[in-house]
N, C-alpha and C positions, 0 to 999 in steps of 0.2 A: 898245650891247650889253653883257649881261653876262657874264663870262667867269671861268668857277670853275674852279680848278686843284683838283685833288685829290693828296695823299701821304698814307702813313703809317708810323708804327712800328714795325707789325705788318705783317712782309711778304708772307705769304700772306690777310690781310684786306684788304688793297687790293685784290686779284683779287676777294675774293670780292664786294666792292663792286660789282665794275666787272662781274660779273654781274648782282646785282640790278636797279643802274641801267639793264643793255641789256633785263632782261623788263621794264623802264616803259618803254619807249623810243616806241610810238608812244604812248602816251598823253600820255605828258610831251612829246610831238611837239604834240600839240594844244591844247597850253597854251605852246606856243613855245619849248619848252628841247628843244634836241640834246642827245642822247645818242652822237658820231662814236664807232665801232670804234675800240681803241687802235691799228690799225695806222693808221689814216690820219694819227696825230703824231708819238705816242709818238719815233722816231726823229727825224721829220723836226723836232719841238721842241731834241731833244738836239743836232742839227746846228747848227741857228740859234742855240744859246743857245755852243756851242764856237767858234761865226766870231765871234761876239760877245765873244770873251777877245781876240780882235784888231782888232778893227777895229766900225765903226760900224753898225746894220742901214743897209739898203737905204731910200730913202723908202716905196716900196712891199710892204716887206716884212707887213706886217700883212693888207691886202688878199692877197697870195698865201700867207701861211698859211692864211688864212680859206678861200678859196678853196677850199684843197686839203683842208680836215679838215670842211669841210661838205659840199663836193662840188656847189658850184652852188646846195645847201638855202638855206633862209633862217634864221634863229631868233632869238630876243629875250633868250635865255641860253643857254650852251655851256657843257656840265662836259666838261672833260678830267682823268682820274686816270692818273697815274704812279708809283710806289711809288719808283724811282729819280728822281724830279724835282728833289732836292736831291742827286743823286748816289749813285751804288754806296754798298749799305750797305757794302763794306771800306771806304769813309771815312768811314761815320757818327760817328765820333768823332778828333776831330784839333785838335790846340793847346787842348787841355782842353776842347770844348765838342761838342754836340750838331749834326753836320751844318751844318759853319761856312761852305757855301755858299752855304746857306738865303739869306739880305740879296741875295746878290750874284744867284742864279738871280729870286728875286721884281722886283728892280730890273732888272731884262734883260727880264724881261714885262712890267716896268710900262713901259719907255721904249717896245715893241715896241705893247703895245695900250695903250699912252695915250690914245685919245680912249675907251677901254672902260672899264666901270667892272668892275677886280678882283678877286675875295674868293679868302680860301685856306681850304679845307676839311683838316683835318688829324688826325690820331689820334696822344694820345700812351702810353707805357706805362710803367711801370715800370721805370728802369734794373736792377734786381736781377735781372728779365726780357728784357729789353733788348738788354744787354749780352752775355749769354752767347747768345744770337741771333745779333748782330750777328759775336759773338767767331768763330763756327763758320763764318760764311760769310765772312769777311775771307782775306787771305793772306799775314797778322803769322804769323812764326812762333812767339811767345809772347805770352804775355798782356802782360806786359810794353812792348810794341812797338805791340799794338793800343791800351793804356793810354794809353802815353805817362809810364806812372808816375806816372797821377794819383790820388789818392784817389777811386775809387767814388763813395764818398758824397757828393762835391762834386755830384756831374754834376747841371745842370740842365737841366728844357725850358725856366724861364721866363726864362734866358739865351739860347735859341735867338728866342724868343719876341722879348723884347726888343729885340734885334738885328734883326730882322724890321720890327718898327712902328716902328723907328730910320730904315732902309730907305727903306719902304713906309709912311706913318704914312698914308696917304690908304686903303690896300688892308686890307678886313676881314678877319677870321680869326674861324675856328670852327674852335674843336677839341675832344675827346671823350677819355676814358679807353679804351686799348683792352678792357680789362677788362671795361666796361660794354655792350659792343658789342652782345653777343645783347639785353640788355634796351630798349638804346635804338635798335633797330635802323631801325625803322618812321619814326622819328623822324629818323634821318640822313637815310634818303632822301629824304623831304618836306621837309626843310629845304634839300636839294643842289637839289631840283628847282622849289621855294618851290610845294610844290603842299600845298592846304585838307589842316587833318587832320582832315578827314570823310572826306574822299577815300578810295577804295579805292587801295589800291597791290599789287603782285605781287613776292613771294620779300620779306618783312618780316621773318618766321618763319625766315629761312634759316639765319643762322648761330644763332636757337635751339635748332634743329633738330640741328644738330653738337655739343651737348654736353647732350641731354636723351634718356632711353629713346625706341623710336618710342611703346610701351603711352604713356608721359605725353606725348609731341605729338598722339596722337590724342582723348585723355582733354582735354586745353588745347584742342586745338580744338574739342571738343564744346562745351568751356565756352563757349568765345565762339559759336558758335553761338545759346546759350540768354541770350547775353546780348548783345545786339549795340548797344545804346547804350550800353558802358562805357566812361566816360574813359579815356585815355593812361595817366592813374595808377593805374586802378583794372586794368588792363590789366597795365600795369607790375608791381603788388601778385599778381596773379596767377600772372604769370608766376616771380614767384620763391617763392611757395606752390608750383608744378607742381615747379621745379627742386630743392626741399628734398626734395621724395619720388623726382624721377625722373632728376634727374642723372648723368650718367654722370663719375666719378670720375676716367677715366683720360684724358678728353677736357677736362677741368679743371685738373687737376693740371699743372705746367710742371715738368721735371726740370733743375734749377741744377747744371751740371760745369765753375766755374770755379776752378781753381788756386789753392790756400789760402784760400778764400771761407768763411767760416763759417757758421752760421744767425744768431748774433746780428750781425754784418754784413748779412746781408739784412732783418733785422727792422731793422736802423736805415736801410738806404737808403728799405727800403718808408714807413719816417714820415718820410724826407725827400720823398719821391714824395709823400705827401699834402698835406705842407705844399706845396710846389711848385705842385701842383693850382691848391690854396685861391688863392696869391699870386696864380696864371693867373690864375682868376676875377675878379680884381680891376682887370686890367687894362682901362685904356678901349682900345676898339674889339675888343674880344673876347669873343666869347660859346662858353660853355662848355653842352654838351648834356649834363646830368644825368640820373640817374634818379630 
């Protein structure tokens, strides 16, 4: 069986996610991938993965998770998304690195579905973004405290990264810029679900939808109407033609309130985030969803 966990960065886009993927759900049912409600895991993963800081799973622990998040179903691939699967974002950041539980939570599902074959779906963003996220929903009473007093601009993914295929060097990973979301969105879900991109899918458009006028989703969509054999790219090309006239500014824009934070500090994190990117891409057993 194949068994996709899904997290990300961005914590209100893992919801939005784990909508999309429930409107494929019987479709992607008859192509053999479950799409289980996050109630049937979401806890009962976070339970099994906390007995597991002590003690050994069960022999049978695989088959009665399964049991319980399919529900009797059958399937030939299973995505589960959890935005906390490497834990509370108040730890996203701790002993200098990006959610330093990552290794330990992927090896606790790898020893649990070992006879499964694993991939990690993940979204990453921009620490300059990130961070002041992260910062506001923690319960550091300064910046300071949530830091740890590191320099910002250290912070890497392809440290969390690395630590991962250290881990897990058997278990795939796909990850995406959250940034690029609305453009490659079509594309995430067909790759979670490994369903043809000819295929129609349902709610592709969605988080387009949340940062473009409706006048330009409706005008985007006529286009594709009138043009229904466009590639991915040309698709792609499109869409950020529609976004240059019909953007909505304030659904784009991210407001940064962190404590002596500059602008030209954010401009040097955002070109360490690029380079970081680049390095991701380079890694073997990783694939990076561009636009």
């Amino acid at each position: 069986m194949q068994l996709l966990f899904h997290t990300g960065a961005h914590f209100t886009e893992e919801e939005r996610l784990m909508r999309s993927l429930l409107k494929n759900k019987d479709s992607f049912g008859a192509h053999g991938v479950a799409v289980p409600g996050p109630g049937k895991y979401r806890k009962l993963l976070r339970q099994t993965m906390e007995a597991m800081d002590f003690s050994e799973p069960a022999a049978q622990a695989r088959d009665v998770l399964l049991d319980a998040i399919l529900d009797s179903a059958t399937a030939d691939r299973v995505i589960l998304s959890d935005s906390d699967f490497f834990g509370p974002v108040r730890g996203a950041l701790r002993r200098e690195v990006i959610y330093p539980n990552a290794p330990k939570r992927m090896a606790q599902m790898a020893e649990i579905f070992q006879a499964d074959e694993i991939e990690l779906f993940m979204a990453v963003k921009n620490p300059a973004t990130f961070l002041p996220a992260a910062y506001q929903r923690s319960d550091a009473e300064d910046l300071s405290e949530f830091t740890g007093g590191i320099d910002p601009r250290t912070v890497r993914w392809s440290d969390m990264v690395l630590r991962i295929r250290e881990a897990v060097p058997h278990v795939s990973i796909t990850l995406w810029c959250s940034e690029d979301s609305p453009l490659i969105w079509p594309e995430i879900i067909r790759e979670m679900g490994r369903i043809d991109p000819a295929e129609d899918i349902v709610g592709g458009y969605d988080l387009l939808g949340e940062i473009m006028a409706p006048e330009g989703m409706t005008r985007f969509r006529a286009f594709l109407d009138k043009h229904p054999t466009m590639t991915e790219i040309q698709r792609r090309r499109a869409m950020v033609a529609f976004l240059d006239k019909f953007a909505l500014d304030e659904a784009i824009e991210e407001v940064l309130d962190m404590p002596g934070w500059t602008d030209a500090l954010v401009d040097e994190m955002t070109k360490a985030y690029d380079d970081d990117v680049f390095a991701i891409t380079r890694m073997p057993g990783v694939q990076v969803i561009s636009p």
